[in-house]
N, C-alpha and C positions, 0 to 999 in steps of 0.2 A: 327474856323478851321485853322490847321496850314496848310503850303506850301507844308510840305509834307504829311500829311494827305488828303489834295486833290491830290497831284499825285498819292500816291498810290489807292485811290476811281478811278480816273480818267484811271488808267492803270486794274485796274480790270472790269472797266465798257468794256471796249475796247476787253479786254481777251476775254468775256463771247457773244459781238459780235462776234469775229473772231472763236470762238467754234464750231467745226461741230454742226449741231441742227437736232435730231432725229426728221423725218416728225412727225408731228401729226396724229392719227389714224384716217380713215375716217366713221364717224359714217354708218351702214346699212341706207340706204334711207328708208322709212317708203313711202307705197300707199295707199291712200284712192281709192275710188269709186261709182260712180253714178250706179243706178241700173236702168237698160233699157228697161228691160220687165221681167214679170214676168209669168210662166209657170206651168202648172200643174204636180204634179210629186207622185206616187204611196207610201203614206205613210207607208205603210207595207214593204217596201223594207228597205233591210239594207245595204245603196247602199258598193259596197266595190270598186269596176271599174268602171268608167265610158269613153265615148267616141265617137265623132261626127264623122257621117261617109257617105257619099251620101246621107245625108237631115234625116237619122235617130239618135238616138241614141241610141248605143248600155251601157246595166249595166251590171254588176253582183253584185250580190246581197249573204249575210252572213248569218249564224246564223246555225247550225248541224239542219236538215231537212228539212230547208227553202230555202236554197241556190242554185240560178238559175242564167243562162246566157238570157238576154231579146234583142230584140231589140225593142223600141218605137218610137211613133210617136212624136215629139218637142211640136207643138203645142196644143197636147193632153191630151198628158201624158200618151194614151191608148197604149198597150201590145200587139203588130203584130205578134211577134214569141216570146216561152218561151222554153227552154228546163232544165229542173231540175235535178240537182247532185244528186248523190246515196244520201242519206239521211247521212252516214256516214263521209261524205265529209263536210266542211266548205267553201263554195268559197270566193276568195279574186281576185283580179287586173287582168284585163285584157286588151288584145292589140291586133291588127289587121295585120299581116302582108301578103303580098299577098292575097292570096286565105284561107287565113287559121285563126282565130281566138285561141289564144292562153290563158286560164285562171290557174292561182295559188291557192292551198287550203293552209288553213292558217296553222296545225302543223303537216301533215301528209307529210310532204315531200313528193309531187307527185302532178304534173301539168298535165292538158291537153290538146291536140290539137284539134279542132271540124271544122269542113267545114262552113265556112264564112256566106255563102250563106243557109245555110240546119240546122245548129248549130248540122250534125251528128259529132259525135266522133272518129276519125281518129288514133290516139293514145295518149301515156302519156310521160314525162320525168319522172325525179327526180333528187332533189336538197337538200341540207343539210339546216337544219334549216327552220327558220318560210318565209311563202310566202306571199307578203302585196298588192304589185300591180305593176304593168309593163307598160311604155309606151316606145316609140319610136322614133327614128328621119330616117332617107333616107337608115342606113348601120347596127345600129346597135339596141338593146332594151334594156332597163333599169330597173332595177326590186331593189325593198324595199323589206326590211326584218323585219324593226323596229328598227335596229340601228342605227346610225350614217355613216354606209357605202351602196353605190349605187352600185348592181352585174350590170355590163356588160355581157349580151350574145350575143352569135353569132343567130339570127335570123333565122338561117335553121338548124344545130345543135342543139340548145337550151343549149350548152356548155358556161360555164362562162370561158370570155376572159382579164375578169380587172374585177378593182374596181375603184369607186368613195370617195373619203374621203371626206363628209359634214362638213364645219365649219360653225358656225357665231359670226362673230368680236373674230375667232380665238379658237370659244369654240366646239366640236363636238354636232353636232344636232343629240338626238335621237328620237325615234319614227316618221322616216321621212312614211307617207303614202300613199293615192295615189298619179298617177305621171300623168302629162302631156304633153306634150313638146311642148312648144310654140314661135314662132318664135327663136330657137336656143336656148333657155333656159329650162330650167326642173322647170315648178311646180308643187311643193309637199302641201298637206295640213301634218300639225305634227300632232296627234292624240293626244287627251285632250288639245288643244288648238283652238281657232279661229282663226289662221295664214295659211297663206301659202306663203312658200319661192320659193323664184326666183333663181335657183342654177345656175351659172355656169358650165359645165359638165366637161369644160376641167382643173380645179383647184379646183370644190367641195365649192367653194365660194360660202356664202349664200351674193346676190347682192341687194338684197329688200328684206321686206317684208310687205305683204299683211295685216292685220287689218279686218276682216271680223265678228270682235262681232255682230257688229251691225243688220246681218244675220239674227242672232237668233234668235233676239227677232221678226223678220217680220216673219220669218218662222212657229212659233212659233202659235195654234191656240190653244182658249180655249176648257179646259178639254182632252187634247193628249200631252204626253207629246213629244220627241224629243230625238236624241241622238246627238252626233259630228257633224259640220263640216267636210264632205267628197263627196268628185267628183268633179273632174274639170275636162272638156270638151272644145275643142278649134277647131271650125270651123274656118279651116283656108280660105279658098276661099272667105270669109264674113268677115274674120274677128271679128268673136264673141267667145266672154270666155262666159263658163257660168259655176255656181256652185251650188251644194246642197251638201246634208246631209243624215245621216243614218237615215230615219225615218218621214223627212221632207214631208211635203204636198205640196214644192213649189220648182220650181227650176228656180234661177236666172241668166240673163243676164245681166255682170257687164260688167262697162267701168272706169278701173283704171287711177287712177290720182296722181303726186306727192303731197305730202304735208309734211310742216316742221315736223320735228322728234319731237313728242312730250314725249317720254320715253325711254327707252333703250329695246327693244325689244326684242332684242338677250339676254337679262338676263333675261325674261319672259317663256322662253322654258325650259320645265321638262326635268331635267337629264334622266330619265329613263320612 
């Protein structure tokens, strides 16, 4: 090597130090999870809402002439109050706010409001487009559509006040489905997936995601089959998540844990 062959190496090594250096991106964190107990939960149901609420939980449940608002007993799985949609009706997501229990049908653009306590019927809104599920935090309510974007409404209104734009690692998430809100986060299950993401509400950042295959296959009993991954529920005074499915005979109580990123997650979510 000549003298100036190494200086010029030696001044290009130096350059390429002193170059501003674009951060490196930080990969989504990846949760596993321990399952904590496991619950009886009405196979027949197609869950579409779920929701812990004063030691009950309340569902709604899918499908044109099947579709009910329930409230159940946890450690039962047994049916205390049912109240059934016009048969016309498809129900999707529901959320509790005050005195009033609020649910979404899935392509009729038209929601309903029912009395908490009675599951009477009180009145309807209406909303453009498909209705997936709604949950809530202290001010305002959250509601899926099946895109990539989160409707904000006004909780006594029912008027939509914003939007959410869902990303992860920068790509839009769609068929985001039910919602939960859990300590200051929104989690969603995606539909035709075993995930559920950890949103940030105030940037639409997907911030985790969940990994729940493994579900399945417990769920899962011989000769019945199953459909998706759907319902998340989050007793907050206890601090307990729990999760099931459309169709499931079990509903679990998980305790999420970090673990190293073993795949790229966020490239595993169906464009559509």
């Amino acid at each position: 090597m000549t003298v100036r062959t190494f200086v010029t190496a030696a001044a290009l090594i130096a350059a390429i130090a002193a170059a501003p250096q674009c951060p490196a991106r930080a990969a989504v964190p990846e949760y596993g999870f321990a399952v904590v107990k496991t619950y009886p939960h009405d196979p027949g149901a197609f869950t579409e809402g779920l929701l812990f609420q004063n030691g009950f939980l309340y569902e709604s449940t899918g499908l044109a002439g099947r579709s009910s608002i329930r409230k159940e007993r946890l450690e039962t799985g047994k049916v205390v109050q049912e109240y059934d949609l016009d048969p016309k009706y498809f129900g999707e997501g529901i959320v509790i706010w005050k005195d009033k229990l609020i649910g979404l049908t899935y392509t009729t653009e038209i929601g309903f409001v029912y009395d908490a306590a009675s599951f009477r019927p009180l009145s309807d809104f209406h909303y453009k487009g498909e209705g997936w599920a709604l949950t809530r935090d202290s001010t305002r309510l959250y509601m899926s559509d099946g895109t990539s974007d989160l409707r904000v409404l006004d909780p006594e209104t029912l008027n939509q006040t914003g939007s959410i734009h869902v990303t992860c690692d920068g790509h839009p998430v769609q068929n985001i489905n039910e919602l939960e809100w859990v300590k200051g986060e929104i989690f969603a299950n995606i539909w035709k997936t075993a995930l559920i993401a950890r949103i940030d509400p105030a940037t639409g950042a997907v911030t985790g995601l969940i990994d729940a295959s493994s579900l399945v296959a417990l769920a899962s009993t011989k000769g019945r089959s199953i459909d998706v991954l759907n319902g998340i529920a989050y007793d907050a005074a206890a601090d307990r998540l729990f999760v099931t499915g459309k169709m499931w005979p079990r509903l679990f109580q998980i305790r999420l844990s970090h673990r190293p990123r073993g795949k790229d997650l966020c490239s595993t979510i169906p464009d559509r």
